[in-house]
C-alpha positions as CSV (number, residue, x, y, z in Angstrom):
1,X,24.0,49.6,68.0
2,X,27.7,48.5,67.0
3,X,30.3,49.5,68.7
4,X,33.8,50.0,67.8
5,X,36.7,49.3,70.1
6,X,39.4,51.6,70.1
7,X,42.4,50.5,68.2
8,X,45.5,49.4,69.9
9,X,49.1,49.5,68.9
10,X,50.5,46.0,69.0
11,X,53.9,46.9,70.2
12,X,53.4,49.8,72.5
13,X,50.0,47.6,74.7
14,X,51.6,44.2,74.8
15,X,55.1,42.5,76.3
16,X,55.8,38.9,75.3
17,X,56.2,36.1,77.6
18,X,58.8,33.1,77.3
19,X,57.0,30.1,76.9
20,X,59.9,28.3,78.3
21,X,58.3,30.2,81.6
22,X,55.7,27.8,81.8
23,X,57.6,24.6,82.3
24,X,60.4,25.6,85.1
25,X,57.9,24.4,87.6
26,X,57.2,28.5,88.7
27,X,54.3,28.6,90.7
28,X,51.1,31.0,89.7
29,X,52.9,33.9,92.3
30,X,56.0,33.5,90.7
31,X,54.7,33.7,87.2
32,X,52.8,36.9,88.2
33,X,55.6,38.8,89.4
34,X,57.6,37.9,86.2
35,X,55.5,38.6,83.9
36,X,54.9,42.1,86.0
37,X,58.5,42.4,86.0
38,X,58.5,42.2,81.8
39,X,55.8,44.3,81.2
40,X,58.1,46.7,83.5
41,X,61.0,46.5,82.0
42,X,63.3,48.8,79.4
43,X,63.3,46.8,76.2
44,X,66.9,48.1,75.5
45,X,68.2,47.4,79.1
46,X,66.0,44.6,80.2
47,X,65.7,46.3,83.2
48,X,63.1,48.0,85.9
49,X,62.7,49.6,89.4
50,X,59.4,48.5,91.0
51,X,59.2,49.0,94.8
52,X,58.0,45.2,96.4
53,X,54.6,47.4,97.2
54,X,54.6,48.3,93.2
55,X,54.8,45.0,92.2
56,X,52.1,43.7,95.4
57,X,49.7,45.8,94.5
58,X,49.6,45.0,90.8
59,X,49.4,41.0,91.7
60,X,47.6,41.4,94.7
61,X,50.1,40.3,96.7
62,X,51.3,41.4,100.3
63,X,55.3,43.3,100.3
64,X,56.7,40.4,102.3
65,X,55.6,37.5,100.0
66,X,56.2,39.6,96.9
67,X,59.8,39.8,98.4
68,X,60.0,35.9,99.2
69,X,59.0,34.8,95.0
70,X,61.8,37.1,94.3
71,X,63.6,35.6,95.8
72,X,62.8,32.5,94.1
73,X,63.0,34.5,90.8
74,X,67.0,35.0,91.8
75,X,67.3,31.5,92.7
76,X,66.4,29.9,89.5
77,X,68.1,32.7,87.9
78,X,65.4,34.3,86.0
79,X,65.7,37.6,87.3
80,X,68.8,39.4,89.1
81,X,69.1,42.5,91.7
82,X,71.0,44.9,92.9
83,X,70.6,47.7,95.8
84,X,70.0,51.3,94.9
85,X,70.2,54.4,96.4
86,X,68.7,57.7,96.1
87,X,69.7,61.2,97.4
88,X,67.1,63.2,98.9
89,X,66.9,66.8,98.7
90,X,68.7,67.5,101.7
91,X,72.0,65.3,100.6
92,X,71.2,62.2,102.6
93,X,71.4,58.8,101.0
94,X,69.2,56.8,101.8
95,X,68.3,53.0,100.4
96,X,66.2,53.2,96.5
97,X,64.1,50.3,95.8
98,X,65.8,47.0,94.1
99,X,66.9,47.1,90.1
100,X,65.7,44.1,88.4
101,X,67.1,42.6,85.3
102,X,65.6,40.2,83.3
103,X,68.1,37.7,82.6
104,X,68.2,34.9,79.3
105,X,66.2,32.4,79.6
106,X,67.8,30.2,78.5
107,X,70.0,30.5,81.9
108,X,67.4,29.1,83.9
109,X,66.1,27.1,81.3
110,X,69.8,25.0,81.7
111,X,69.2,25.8,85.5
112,X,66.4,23.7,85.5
113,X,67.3,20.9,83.7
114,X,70.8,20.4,85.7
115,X,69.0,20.5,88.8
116,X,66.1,17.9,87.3
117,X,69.2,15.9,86.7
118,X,70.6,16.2,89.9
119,X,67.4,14.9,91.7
120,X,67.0,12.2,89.3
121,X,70.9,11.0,90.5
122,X,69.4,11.4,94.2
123,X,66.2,9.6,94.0
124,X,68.3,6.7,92.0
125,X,70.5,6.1,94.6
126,X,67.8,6.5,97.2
127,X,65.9,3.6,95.1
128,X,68.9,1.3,94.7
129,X,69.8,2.0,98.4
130,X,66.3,0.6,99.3
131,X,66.3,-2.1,96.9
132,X,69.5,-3.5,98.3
133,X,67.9,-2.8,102.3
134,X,65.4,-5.2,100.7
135,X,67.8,-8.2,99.7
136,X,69.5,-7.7,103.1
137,X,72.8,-7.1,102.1
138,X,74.2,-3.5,101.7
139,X,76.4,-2.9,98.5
140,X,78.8,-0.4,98.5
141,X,79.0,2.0,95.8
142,X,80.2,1.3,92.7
143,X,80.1,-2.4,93.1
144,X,78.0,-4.9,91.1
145,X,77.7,-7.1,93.5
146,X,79.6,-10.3,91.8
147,X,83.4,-10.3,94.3
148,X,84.8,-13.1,92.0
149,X,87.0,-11.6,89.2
150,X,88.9,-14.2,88.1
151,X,89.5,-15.8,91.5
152,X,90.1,-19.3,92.0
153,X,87.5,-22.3,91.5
C-alpha cells in the first residue's frame, strides 16, 4: 500500500544555513548551536531568546558547554548578546535569558580570514627565526643579512 507523506510548506518547515558556516573552522557543537540559533530566530529581526537549557536540550548538550560554544559564537563574531530582564508578577526584576542576534556573515567570514593571516605572519617568523637558530647567527628583523651597502673594498 502507498503511502503519501504529508505536504510541507517550504518556507514555513525549513531555515537556511550559510555555507560560508562550514569553513570558519566551527567545530560540530558550534555548528549545532548556530544552526539552532537560525532556526530560532525572527526573520525580520534576526533575533531569538533561547534559555542555555533550550538550546542543550535540542543539541543534547549540557547548560555549561552550551554556554562555553557561545561563547565561541561571540568570539568569531557570528552571533552577538545582550542581558535581559523580566518582571515578575510581584514587580521584582529579575535576570531574562540572553538575546541573540544573528550577525552578517560576512563579519566573521573577514574575521576569519584576518586572523588566518595573522597566524600565517606568526608561524613565518617563527620559521625564519628557526632557520637562522640553524645557521648560527641570529638576524635581526628586517635585515637581509648582507651589512655591506656600498662600504669600502
Amino acid at each position: 500500500m502507498y503511502q503519501r507523506w504529508q505536504k510541507r510548506d517550504p518556507v514555513k518547515n525549513y531555515f537556511m544555513v550559510p555555507n560560508e558556516v562550514f569553513s570558519l573552522g566551527l567545530n560540530s557543537d558550534e555548528i549545532s548551536i548556530y544552526n539552532y540559533l537560525l532556526r530560532c530566530e525572527d526573520r525580520k529581526t534576526y533575533q531569538c531568546h533561547p534559555s542555555y537549557r533550550t538550546i542543550g536540550n535540542a543539541v543534547d548538550l549540557c547548560e555549561n558547554t552550551v554556554k562555553k560554544y557561545v561563547g565561541e559564537l561571540v568570539d568569531k563574531r557570528l552571533i552577538s548578546t545582550e542581558n535581559t530582564t523580566i518582571t515578575t508578577k510581584k514587580g521584582i526584576r529579575r535576570n531574562g535569558s540572553l538575546r541573540y542576534t544573528i550577525r552578517p556573515i560576512q563579519e566573521a567570514v573577514e574575521l576569519y580570514h584576518q586572523r588566518q593571516m595573522e597566524k600565517l605572519k606568526l608561524d613565518t617568523a617563527r620559521w625564519e627565526a628557526q632557520k637562522a637558530a640553524q645557521r648560527g647567527t641570529l638576524e635581526k628583523p628586517g635585515e637581509t643579512g648582507s651589512e655591506e651597502e656600498g662600504g669600502a673594498a
